[in-house]
N, C-alpha and C positions, 0 to 999 in steps of 0.2 A: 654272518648271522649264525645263531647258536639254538639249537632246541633242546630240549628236555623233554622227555615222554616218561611218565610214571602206572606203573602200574602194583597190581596190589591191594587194593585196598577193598574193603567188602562190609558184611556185617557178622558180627563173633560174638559167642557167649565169653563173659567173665571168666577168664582162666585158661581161653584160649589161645591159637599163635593167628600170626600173619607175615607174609615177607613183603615186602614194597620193594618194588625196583624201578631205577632212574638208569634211562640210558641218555647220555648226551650224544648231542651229532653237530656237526657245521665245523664253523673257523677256531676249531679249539688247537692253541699253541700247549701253553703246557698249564697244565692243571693245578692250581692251588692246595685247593680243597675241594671235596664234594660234603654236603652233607642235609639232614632233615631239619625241617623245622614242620611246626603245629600251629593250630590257631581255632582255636573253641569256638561258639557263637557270644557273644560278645567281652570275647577276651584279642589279647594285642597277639600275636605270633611271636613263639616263643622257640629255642634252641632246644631241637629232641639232640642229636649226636653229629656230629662233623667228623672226618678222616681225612687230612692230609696227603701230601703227596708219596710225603715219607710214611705213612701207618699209622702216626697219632692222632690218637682217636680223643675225642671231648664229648661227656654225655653230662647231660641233663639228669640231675639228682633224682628226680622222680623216676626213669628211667633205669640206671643203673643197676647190673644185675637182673635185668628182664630182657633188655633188648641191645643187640647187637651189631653193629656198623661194618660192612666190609665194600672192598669196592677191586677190580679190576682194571686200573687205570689204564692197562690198554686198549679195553675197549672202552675206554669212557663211561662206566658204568661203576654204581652206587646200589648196595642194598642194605637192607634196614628189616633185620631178625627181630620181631616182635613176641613175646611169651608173658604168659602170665598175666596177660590184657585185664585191665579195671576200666569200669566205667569213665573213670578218669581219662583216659586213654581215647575217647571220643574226640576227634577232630579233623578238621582237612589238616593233610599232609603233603607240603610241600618241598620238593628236591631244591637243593641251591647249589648253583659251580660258580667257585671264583675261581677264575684263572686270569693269565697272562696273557695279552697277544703279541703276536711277531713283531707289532710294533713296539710291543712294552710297556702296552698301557693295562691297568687291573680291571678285569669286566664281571659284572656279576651277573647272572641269568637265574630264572622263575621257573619252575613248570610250573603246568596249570591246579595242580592239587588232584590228589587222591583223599576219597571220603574214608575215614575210617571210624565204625559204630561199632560199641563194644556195650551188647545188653546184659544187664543184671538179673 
């Protein structure tokens, strides 16, 4: 079993920062990716930034150049440097791990989301 706890997330003026942090814990073999994703009120969850096992990072256009993706893989942990926050930017935020298990098989795991409200 695998958990994900995130933390981070609050309420920010326009133009402010935020860090979010995901720590993973349980049966984790080796680690894919870690990375964020979004999801507004009635929009579908959408890719904020991902980070490989190797460093490569993938961000979400709207993103890029505000905010930042780094992760610790040895402690199973992912964070997500937010700057320059737009209204836009309001959403739950959710951590995602794909990894590998010792058996081989590819597992994907949730946290439960972090709120983040960016007022104008």
């Amino acid at each position: 079993q695998v958990q994900l706890v995130e933390s981070g997330g609050g309420l920010v003026q326009a133009g402010g920062s935020l860090r979010l942090s995901c720590a993973a814990s349980g049966s984790i073999f080796s680690i894919n990716t870690m990375g964020w994703y979004r999801q507004a009120p009635g929009e579908q969850r959408e890719l904020v930034a991902t980070i490989t096992s190797g460093g490569s990072t993938n961000y979400a256009d709207s993103v890029k150049g505000r905010f930042t993706i780094s992760n610790d893989y040895a402690k199973n942990t992912v964070w997500l440097q937010m700057n320059s926050l737009r209204s836009e930017d309001t959403a739950v935020y959710y951590c995602n791990l794909d990894h590998t298990s010792d058996l081989g098989w590819r597992m994907d795991y949730w946290g439960q989301g972090t709120q983040v409200t960016v007022s104008s």
